[in-house]
C-alpha positions as CSV (number, residue, x, y, z in Angstrom):
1,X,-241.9,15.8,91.3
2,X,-243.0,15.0,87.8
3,X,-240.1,17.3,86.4
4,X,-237.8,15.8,88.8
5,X,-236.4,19.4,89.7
6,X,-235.2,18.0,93.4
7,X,-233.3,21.8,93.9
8,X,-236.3,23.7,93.3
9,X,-238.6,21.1,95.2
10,X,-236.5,21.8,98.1
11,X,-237.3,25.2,98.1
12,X,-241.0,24.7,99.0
13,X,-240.8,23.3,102.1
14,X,-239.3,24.7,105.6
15,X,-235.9,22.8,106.6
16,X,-237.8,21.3,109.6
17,X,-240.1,19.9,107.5
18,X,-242.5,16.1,107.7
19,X,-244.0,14.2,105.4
20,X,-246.3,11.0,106.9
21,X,-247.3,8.1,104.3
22,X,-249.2,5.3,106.3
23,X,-248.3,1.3,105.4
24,X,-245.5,-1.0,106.3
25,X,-243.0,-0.5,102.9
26,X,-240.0,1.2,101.8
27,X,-241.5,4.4,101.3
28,X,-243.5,4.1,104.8
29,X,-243.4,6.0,107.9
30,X,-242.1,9.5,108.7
31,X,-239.7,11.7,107.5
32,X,-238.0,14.9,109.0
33,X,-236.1,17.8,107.4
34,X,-236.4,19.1,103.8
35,X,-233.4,16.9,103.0
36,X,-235.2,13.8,103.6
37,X,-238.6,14.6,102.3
38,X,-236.8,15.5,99.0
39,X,-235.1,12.1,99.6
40,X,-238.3,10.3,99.9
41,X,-240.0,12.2,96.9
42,X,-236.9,11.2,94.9
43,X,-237.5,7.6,95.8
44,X,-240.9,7.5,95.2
45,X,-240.0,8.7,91.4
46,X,-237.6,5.9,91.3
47,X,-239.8,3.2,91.3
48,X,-241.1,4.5,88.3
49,X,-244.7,6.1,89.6
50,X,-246.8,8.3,87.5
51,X,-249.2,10.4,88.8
52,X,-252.5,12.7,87.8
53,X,-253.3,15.7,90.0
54,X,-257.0,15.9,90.0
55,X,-257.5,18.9,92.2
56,X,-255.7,21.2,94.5
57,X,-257.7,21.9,97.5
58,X,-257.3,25.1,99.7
59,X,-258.5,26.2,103.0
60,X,-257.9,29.5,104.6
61,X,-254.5,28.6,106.2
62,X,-253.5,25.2,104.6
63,X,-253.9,23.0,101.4
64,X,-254.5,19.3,100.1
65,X,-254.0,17.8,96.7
66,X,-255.8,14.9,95.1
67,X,-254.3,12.6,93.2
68,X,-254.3,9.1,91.2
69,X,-251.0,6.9,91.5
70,X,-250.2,4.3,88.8
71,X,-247.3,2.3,88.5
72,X,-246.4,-1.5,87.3
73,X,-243.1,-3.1,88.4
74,X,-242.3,-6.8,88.6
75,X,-246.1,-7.8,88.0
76,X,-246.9,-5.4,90.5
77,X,-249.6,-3.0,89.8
78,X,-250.2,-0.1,91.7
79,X,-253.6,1.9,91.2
80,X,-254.6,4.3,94.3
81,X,-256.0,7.5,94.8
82,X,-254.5,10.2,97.9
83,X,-255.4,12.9,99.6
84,X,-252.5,14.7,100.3
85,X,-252.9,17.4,103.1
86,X,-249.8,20.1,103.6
87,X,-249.7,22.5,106.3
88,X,-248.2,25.9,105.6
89,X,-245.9,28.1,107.7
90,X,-244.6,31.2,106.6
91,X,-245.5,30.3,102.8
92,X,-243.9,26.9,103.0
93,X,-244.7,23.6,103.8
94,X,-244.0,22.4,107.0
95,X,-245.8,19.2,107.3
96,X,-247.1,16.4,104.9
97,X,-249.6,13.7,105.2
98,X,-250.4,11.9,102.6
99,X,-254.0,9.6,102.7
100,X,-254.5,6.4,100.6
101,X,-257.2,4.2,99.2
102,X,-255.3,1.0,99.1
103,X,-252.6,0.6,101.7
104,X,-252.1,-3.0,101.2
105,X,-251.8,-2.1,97.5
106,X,-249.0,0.1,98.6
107,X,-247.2,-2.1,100.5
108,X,-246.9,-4.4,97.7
109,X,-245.5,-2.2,95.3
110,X,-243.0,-0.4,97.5
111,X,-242.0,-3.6,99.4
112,X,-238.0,-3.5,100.3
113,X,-236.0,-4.3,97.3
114,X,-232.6,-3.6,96.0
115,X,-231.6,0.2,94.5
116,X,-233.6,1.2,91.7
């Protein structure tokens, strides 16, 4: 996501693919199909966030990633830490949900607002 490659982020999930994010916001709610979790991820990156992968986290089947969100828009500041748990099929992700520290935070960065 950092090197906005959206063709080769495709590639790493299954076409039937989800990705949950908790909070009432633009960003909110779930997504199906690679298409749209692409869409989402492309989104995300469009309200200008920047984010730090502290660790990558693997169990025997799956795998979650830990990372620190910052962003500032508007007088908005966003500062929260995720857990972001994938679930693998067939060496692909098929599922996303992503854990926060500060939903309401969330919600006030990505409220609705026009195109970015």
């Amino acid at each position: 996501m950092a090197e906005r490659d959206w063709v080769t982020l495709r590639t790493l999930f299954t076409e039937d693919a989800t990705w949950t994010l908790p909070g009432d916001n633009e960003v909110s709610g779930q997504v199906e199909g690679a298409d749209a979790v692409v869409e989402r991820a492309r989104l995300i990156a469009g309200f200008g966030l920047r984010f730090d992968l502290l660790h990558v986290l693997v169990s025997r089947d799956n795998m979650a990633l830990s990372l620190h969100n910052t962003a500032e828009r508007d007088g908005v500041v966003l500062d929260e830490y995720l857990a972001t748990v994938c679930r693998l099929r067939d060496g692909r992700i098929a599922s996303v949900e992503t854990y926060l520290s500060d939903v309401p935070g969330m919600n006030a960065f990505f409220a609705q607002r026009d195109q970015p």
